[in-house]
C-alpha positions in Angstrom: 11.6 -28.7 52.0 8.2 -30.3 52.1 9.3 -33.2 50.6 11.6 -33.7 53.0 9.8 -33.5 55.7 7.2 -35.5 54.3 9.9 -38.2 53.8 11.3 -38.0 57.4 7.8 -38.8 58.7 8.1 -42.1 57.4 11.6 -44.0 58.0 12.6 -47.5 58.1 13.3 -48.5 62.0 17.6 -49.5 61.8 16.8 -51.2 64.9 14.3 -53.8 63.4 15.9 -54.1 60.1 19.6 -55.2 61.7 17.3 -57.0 64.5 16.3 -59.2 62.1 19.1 -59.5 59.8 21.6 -60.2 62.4 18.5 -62.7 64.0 18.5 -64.3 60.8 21.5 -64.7 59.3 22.4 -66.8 62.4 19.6 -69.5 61.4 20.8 -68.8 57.6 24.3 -70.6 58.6 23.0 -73.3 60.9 20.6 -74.5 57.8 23.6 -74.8 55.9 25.2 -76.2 58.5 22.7 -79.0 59.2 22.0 -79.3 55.0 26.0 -79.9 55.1 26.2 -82.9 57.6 22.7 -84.6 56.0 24.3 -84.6 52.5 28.0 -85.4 53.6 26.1 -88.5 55.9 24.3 -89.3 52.7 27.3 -89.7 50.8 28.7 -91.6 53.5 26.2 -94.1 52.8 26.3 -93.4 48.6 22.6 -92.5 48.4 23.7 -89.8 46.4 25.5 -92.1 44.1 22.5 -94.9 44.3 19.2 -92.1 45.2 17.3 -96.2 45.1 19.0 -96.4 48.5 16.4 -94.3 49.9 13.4 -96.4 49.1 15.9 -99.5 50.8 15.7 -98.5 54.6 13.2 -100.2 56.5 13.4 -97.9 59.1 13.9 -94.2 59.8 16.6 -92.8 58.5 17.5 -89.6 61.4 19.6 -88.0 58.8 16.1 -86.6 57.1 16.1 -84.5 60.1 19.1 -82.9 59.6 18.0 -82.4 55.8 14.6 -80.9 56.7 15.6 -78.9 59.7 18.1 -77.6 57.7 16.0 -76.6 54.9 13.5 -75.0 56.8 16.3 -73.1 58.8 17.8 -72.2 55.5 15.0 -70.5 53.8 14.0 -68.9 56.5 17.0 -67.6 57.4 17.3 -66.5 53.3 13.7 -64.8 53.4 14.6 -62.6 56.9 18.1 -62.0 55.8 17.7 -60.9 52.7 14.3 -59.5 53.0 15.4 -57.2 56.3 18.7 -56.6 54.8 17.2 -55.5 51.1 13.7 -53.9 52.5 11.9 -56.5 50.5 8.5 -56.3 51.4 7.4 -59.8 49.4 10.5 -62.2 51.1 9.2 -60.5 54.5 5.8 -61.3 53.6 6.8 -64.9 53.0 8.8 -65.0 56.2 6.1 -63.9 58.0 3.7 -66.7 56.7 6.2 -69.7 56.5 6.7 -68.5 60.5 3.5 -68.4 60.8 2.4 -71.6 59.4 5.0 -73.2 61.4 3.7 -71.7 64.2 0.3 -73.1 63.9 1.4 -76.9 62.7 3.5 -76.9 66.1 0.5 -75.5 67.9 -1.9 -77.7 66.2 0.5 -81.1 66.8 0.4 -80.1 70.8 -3.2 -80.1 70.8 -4.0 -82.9 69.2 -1.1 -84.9 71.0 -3.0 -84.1 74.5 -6.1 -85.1 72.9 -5.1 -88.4 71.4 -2.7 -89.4 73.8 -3.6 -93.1 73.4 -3.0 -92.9 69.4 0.1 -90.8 69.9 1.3 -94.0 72.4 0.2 -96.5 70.0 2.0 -94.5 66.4 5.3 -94.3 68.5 5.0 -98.1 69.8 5.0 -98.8 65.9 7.6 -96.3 65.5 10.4 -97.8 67.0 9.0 -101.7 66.5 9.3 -100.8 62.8 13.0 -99.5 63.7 13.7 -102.2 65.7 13.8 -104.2 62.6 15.7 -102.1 60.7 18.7 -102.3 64.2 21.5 -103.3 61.8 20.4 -101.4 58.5 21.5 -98.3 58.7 24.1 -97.1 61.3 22.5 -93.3 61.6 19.5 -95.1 62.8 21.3 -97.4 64.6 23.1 -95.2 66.4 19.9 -93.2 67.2 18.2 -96.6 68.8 21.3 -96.9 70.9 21.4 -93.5 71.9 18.0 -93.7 73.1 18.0 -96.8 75.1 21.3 -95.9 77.0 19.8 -91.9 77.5 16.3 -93.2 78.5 17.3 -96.4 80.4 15.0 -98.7 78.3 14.9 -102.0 76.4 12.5 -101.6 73.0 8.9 -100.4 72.5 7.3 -102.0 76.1 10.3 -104.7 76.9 13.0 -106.4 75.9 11.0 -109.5 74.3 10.5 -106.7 71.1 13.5 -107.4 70.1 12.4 -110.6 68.8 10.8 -108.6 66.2 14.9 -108.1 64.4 16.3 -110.8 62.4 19.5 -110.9 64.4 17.7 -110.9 67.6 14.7 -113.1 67.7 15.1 -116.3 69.4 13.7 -118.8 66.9 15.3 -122.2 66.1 15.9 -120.8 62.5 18.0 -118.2 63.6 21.9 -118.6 62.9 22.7 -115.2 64.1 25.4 -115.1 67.3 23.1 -112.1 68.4 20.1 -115.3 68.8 17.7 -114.3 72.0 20.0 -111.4 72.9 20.1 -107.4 72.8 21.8 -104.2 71.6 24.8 -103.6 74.0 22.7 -100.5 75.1 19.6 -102.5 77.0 22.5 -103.2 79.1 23.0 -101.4 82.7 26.3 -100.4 82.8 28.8 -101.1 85.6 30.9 -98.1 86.9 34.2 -99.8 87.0 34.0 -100.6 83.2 36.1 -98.1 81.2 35.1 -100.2 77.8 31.5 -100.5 76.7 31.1 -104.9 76.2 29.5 -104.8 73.1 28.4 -107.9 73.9 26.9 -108.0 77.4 23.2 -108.5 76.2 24.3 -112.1 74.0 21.9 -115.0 74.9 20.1 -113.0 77.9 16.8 -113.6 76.9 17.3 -117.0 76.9 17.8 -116.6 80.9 15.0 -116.9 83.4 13.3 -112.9 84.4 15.3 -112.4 87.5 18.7 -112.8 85.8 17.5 -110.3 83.5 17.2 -107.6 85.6 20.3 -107.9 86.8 22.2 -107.0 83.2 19.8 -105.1 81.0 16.9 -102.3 81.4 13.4 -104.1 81.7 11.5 -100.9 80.9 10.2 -100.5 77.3 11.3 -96.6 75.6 7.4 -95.7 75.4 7.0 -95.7 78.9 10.3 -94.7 80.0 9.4 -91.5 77.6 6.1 -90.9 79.3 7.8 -91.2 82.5 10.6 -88.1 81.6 7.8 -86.4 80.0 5.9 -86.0 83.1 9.3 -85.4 85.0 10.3 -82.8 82.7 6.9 -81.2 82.0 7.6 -77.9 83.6 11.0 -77.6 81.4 9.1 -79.1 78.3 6.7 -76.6 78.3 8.4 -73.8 78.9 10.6 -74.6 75.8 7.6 -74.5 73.9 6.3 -71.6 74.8 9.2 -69.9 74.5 9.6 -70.8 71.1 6.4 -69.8 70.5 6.9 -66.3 72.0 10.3 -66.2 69.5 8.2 -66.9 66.3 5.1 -64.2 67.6 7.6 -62.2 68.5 9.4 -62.4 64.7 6.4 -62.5 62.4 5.4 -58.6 64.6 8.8 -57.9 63.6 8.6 -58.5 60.0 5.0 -57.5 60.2 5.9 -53.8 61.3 9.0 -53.5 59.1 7.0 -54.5 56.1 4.6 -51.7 57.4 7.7 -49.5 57.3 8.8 -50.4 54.1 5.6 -49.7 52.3 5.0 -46.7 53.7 8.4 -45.1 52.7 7.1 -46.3 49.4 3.7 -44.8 49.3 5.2 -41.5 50.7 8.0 -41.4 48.3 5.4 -41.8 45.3 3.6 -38.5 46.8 6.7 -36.4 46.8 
C-alpha cells in the first residue's frame, strides 16, 4: 500500500506527454515532407546521379532550404515524438537543447542584423549579384529570382543596369545572346489586360533612353524594395518572431518538466 502511494505521488502528466507527441509528430511529417521535394528536385536535376553537380552552381541553389528545413524539422520532430511518446528522458534532453540552440542562433542573427544593418545590406547586395549571374543556371534558382522581382516589384540588386553582370544580359559588343541589354520577363510591370505573361517584354530595354524605361520594367533594385516592405511590415514581422519564439520557450518548459516527470517516476520507483 505504501508503495503505491508512493508511486501515485509521482506520475507522468498525459496532458504533456500527448501535447508534445501530437505537437511533434506534425513537424515529424512536414520534415519528411520538405526532405521529399528537396531530393525528388535533386533528382530532377541528376545531382543525385552526378553529386559533382553540386559544386557546378554558381549561385544559390533554394532547394538546400527545403533539404535543411526539412532536416531540422525531421529530427526534431523524431526527438519530441519519440521521446514524449517513449518517456525518453535523453531524446527530450536533446530536444530541448537542439530547440534551444535554435532558439538562441535566431536570437543572436536578429541582434546582430539591427546592429550591422549596413553589412547585412552590403552581404545581400552580393547575394543576389552573385545569383544574378547564375539567372539561367539552375531553374530552382531561377525561378526564385523571378519570384522575387515580380512579388517585390524590383529590377536586381539596386537597378536594372545589374543585370549586366549575366552573360545573357550584359550589353557588351561581344555579346551574341538575343537577351543582349535586356531583362528577366519579371522586371517587367505587368499590364492588366494581358492574360499571357510576354516572356519577352524586357528584350533590348536597356538599350532605350531612362524615361522609356520606366514605362515597361520596375526601376527599383530588390535591396531596397526589401527594406522598404520590411519597414511596412515591421509590426507583422515582428510579431512572427516573437511568436515563434514564445512556441520554442514554450516547448523546451514542456520537455523540460516532462523530463522532470520522467525521472522522478524513476527515482521513486527505485525506492519502492
Amino acid at each position: 500500500m505504501m508503495s503505491g502511494k508512493h508511486f501515485k505521488a509521482h506520475e507522468v502528466s498525459c496532458c504533456i506527454k500527448y501535447f508534445i507527441f501530437g505537437f511533434n509528430i506534425i513537424f515529424w511529417f512536414l520534415g519528411v515532407a520538405f526532405l521529399g521535394i528537396g531530393l525528388w528536385a535533386w533528382s530532377e536535376k541528376g545531382v543525385l546521379t552526378n553529386i559533382s553537380y553540386i559544386t557546378d552552381l554558381g549561385g544559390f541553389d533554394p532547394v538546400w532550404l527545403f533539404l535543411v528545413v526539412g532536416g531540422v524539422m525531421f529530427i526534431l520532430g523524431f526527438a519530441g515524438c519519440i521521446g514524449a511518446l517513449r518517456e525518453n528522458s535523453f531524446l527530450l534532453k536533446f530536444f530541448s537543447v537542439f530547440l534551444g540552440i535554435i532558439f538562441f542562433l535566431e536570437l543572436t542573427a536578429g541582434v546582430l542584423a539591427f546592429v550591422f544593418k549596413d553589412w547585412i545590406k552590403d552581404q545581400l547586395n552580393f547575394f543576389i549579384n552573385n545569383n544574378i549571374r547564375a539567372y539561367r543556371d539552375d531553374i530552382d534558382l531561377q525561378n526564385l529570382i523571378d519570384f522575387t522581382q515580380v512579388y517585390w516589384e524590383c529590377c536586381g540588386a539596386f537597378g536594372a543596369d545589374d543585370w549586366n553582370l549575366n552573360a545573357y544580359f550584359n550589353c557588351t559588343d561581344s555579346n551574341p545572346s538575343r537577351e543582349k541589354c535586356g531583362v528577366p520577363f519579371s522586371c517587367c510591370t505587368k499590364d492588366p489586360a494581358e492574360d499571357v505573361i510576354n516572356t519577352q517584354c524586357g528584350y533590348d530595354i536597356r538599350a532605350k533612353s531612362d524615361p522609356e524605361q520606366r514605362s515597361f520594367i520596375y526601376i527599383k533594385g530588390c535591396v531596397p524594395q526589401f527594406e522598404k516592405w520590411l519597414q511596412d511590415n515591421l509590426t507583422v514581422v515582428a510579431g512572427i518572431f516573437i511568436g515563434i519564439a514564445l512556441l520554442q520557450i514554450f516547448g523546451i518548459c514542456l520537455a523540460q518538466n516532462l523530463v522532470s516527470d520522467i525521472e522522478a517516476v524513476r527515482e521513486s520507483c527505485l525506492f519502492t
